[in-house]
KOLFIMI-97794 format. One record per residue (C-alpha): residue in three letters; x, y, z. Coordinates in nm, 2 decimals, always signed. Last residue first. Example, Ala and Ser with C-alpha at 12.3 -4.5 7.8 and 13.67 -1.06 7.14 Angstrom:
<pts>
PT	SER	+1.37	-0.11	+0.71
PT	ALA	+1.23	-0.45	+0.78
</pts>
This chain:
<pts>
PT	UNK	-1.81	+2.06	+0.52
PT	UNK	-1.75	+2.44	+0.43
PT	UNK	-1.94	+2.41	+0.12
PT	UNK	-2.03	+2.12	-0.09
PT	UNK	-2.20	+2.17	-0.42
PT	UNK	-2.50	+1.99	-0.51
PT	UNK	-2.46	+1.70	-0.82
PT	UNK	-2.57	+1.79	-1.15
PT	UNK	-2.23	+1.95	-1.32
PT	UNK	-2.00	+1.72	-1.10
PT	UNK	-2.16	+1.39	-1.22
PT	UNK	-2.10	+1.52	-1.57
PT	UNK	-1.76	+1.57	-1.48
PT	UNK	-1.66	+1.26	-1.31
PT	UNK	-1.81	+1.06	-1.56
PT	UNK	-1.63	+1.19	-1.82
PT	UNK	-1.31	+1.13	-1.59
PT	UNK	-1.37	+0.76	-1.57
PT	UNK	-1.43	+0.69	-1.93
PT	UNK	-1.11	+0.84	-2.04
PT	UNK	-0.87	+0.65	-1.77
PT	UNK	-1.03	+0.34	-1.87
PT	UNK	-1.04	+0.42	-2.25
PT	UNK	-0.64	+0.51	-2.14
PT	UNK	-0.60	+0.13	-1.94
PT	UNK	-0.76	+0.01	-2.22
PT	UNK	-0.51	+0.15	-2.47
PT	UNK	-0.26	+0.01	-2.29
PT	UNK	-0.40	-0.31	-2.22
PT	UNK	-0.42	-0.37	-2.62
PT	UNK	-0.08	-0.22	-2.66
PT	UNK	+0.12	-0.45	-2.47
PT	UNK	+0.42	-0.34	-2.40
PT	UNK	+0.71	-0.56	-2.42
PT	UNK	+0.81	-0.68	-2.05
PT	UNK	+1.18	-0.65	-1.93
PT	UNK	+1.35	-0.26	-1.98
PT	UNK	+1.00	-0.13	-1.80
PT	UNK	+0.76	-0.40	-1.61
PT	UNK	+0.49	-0.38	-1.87
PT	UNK	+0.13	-0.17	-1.79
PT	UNK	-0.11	-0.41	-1.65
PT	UNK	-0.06	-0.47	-1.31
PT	UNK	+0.03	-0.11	-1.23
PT	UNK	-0.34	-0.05	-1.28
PT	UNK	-0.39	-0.22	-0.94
PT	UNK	-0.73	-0.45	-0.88
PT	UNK	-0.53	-0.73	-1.15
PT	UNK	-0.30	-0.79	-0.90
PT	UNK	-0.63	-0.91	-0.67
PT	UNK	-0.75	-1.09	-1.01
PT	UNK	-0.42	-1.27	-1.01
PT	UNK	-0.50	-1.46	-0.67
PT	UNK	-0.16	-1.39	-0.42
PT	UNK	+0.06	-1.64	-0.32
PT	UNK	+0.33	-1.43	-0.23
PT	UNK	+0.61	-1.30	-0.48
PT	UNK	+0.40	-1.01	-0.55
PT	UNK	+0.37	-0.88	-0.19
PT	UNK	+0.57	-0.55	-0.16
PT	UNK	+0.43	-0.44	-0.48
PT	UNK	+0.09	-0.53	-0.38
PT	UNK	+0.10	-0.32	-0.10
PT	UNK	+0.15	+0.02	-0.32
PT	UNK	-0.09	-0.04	-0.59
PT	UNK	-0.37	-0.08	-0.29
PT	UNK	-0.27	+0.23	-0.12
PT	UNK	-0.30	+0.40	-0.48
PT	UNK	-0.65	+0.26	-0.48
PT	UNK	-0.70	+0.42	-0.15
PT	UNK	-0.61	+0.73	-0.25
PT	UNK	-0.77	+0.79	-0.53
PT	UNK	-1.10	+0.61	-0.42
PT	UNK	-1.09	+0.76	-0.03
PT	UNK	-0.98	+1.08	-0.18
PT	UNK	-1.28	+1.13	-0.48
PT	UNK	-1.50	+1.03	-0.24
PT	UNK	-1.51	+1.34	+0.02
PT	UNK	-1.71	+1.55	-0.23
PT	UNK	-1.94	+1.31	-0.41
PT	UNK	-1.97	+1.14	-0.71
PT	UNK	-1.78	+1.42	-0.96
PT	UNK	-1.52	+1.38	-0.66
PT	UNK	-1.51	+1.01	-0.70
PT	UNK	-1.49	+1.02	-1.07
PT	UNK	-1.17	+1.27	-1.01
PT	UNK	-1.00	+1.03	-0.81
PT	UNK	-1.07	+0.73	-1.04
PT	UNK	-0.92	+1.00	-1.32
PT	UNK	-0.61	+1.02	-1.12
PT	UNK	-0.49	+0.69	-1.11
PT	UNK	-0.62	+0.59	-1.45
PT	UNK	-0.40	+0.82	-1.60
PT	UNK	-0.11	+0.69	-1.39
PT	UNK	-0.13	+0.37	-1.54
PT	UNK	-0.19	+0.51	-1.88
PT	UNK	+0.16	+0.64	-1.84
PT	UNK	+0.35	+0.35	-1.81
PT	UNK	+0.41	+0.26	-2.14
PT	UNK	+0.61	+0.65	-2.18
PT	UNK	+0.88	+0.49	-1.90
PT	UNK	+0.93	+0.20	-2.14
PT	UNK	+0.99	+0.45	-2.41
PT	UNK	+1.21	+0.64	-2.23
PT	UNK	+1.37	+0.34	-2.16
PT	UNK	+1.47	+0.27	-2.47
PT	UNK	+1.57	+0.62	-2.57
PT	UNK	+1.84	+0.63	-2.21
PT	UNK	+2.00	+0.29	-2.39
PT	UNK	+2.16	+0.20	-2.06
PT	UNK	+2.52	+0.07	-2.01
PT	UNK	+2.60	+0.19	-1.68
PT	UNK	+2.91	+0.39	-1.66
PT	UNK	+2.80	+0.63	-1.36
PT	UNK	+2.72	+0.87	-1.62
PT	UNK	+2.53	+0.64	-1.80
PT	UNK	+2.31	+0.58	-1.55
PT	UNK	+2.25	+0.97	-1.42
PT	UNK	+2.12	+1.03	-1.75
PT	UNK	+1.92	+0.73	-1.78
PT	UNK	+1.76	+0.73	-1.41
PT	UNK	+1.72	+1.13	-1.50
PT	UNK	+1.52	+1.03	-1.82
PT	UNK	+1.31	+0.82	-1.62
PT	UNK	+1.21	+1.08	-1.36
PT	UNK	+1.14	+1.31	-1.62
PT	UNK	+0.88	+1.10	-1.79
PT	UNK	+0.68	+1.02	-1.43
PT	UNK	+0.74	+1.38	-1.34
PT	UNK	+0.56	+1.48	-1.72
PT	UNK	+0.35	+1.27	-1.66
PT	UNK	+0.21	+1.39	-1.32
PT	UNK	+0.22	+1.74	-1.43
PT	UNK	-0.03	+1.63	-1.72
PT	UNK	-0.25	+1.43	-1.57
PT	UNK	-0.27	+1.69	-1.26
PT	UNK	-0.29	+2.01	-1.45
PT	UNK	-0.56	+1.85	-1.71
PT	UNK	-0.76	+1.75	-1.43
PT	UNK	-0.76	+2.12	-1.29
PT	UNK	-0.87	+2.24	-1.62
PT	UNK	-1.11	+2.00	-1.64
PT	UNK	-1.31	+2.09	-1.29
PT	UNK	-1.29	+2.48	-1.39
PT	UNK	-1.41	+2.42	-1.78
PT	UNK	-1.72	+2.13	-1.62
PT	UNK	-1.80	+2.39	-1.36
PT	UNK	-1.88	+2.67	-1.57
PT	UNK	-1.67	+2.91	-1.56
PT	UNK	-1.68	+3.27	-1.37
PT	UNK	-1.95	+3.55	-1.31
PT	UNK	-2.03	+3.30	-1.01
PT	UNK	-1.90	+3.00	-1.03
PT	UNK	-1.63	+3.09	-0.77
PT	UNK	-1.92	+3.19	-0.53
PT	UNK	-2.08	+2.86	-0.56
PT	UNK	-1.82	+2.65	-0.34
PT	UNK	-1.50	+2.92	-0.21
PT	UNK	-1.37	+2.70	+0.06
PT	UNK	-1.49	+2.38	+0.04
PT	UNK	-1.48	+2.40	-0.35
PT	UNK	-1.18	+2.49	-0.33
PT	UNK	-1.02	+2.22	-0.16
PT	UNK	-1.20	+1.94	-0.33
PT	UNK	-1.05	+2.05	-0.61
PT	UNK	-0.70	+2.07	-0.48
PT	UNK	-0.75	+1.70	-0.51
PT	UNK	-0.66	+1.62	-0.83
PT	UNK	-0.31	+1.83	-0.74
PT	UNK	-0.25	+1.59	-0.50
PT	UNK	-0.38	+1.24	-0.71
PT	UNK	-0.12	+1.38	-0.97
PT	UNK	+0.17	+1.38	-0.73
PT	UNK	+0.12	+1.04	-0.59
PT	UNK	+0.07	+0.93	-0.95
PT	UNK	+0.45	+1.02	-1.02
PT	UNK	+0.52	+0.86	-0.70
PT	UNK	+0.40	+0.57	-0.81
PT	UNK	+0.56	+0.60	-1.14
PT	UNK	+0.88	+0.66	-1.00
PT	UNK	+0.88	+0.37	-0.77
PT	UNK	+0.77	+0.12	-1.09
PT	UNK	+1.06	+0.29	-1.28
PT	UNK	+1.28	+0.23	-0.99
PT	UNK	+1.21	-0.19	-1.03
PT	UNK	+1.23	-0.16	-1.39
PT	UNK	+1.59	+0.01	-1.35
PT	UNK	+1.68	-0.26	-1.12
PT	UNK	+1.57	-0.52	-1.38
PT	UNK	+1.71	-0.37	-1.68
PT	UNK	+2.06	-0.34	-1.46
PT	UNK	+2.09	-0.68	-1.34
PT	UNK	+2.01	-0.81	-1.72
PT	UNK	+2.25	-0.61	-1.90
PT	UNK	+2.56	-0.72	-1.61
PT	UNK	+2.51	-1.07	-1.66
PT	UNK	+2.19	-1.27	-1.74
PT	UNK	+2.15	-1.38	-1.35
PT	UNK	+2.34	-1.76	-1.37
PT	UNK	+2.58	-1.51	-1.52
PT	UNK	+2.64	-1.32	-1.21
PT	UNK	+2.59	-1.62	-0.98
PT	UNK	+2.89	-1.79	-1.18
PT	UNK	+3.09	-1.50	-1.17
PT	UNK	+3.06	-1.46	-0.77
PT	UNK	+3.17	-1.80	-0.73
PT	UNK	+3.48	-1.73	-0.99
PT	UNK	+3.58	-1.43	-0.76
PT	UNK	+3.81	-1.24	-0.95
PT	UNK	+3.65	-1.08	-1.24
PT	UNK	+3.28	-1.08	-1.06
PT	UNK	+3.49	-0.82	-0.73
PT	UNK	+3.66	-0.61	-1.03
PT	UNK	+3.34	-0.56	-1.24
PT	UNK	+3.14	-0.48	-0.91
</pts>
């Protein structure tokens, strides 16, 4: 691309119209950190929902002799927050690695860190999931699921005319656009009381509600 700028003066012009080389590749790389995180939640709204699973299939008998429900529903929440950050942080560090070794200049810390602000998104992700299930059974899908749908489509429509509060529906919306945004810690840390609030509910709705067996 440096050879084809260099000698087309047209091309130049458009490049540096576009913040040069620096800019092109923060915004591409905040573009694939929004995929990655999307598919990082993607991955925790699966495992969340390998509790549904089980309790179709095994219900009352795993509870049996066994742990409470609030110890067996949190330990499978903690599986899914964490395996799902853990891909979202991964998946940054690869872009990074695999940057620089194509001879991009990307400071791999920065966007660790960027990738790290993105987090709480996926936090929230999950934990609607798993207040649906603490709700009712079948829920926890249709609210993980669908608000993940939701996330998804407005990506492809942000440059429409589109009311902010509908952005504001996706958590995605209010985590920074990595390597261009500065975080802001405020919606971060509400995004995670969010996240927090959500999953408490889940489990104390879990612990009174009937279990569902076979349905």
């Amino acid at each position: 691309m440096g050879d084809f700028v260099g000698s087309n003066s047209q091309a130049q012009r458009i490049f540096e119209a576009l913040g040069g080389a620096s800019a092109i590749t923060d915004a591409l790389l905040s573009i694939m950190t929004t995929y990655v995180t999307l598919m990082g939640a993607a991955l925790g709204l699966q495992l969340a929902m390998r509790l549904r699973a089980q309790e179709r299939e095994v219900g009352d008998v795993l509870f049996v002799a066994g742990p409470s429900r609030v110890r067996w529903m949190s330990c499978h929440v903690l599986v899914a927050i964490v395996a799902s950050c853990v891909a979202v942080l991964l998946g940054g560090l690869v872009m990074g690695v695999v940057g620089r070794v194509v001879g991009a200049d990307i400071d791999i810390s920065q966007l660790m860190v960027a990738t790290l602000a993105q987090l709480p998104a996926v936090g929230v992700f999950v934990a609607v999931a798993v207040l649906g299930f603490g709700l009712a059974p079948r829920l926890g899908a249709w609210l993980g699921w669908g608000l993940f749908g939701v996330a998804a489509i407005l990506l492809f429509v942000e440059l429409l005319d589109v009311p902010d509060w509908v952005f504001g529906i996706s958590p995605l919306a209010h985590v920074p656009h990595a390597m261009v945004d500065d975080a802001d810690p405020e919606s971060l840390v509400t995004l995670s009381a969010i996240a927090v609030a959500a999953i408490g509910v889940g489990l104390a709705a879990f612990r009174r509600r009937d279990l569902s067996i076979g349905a």
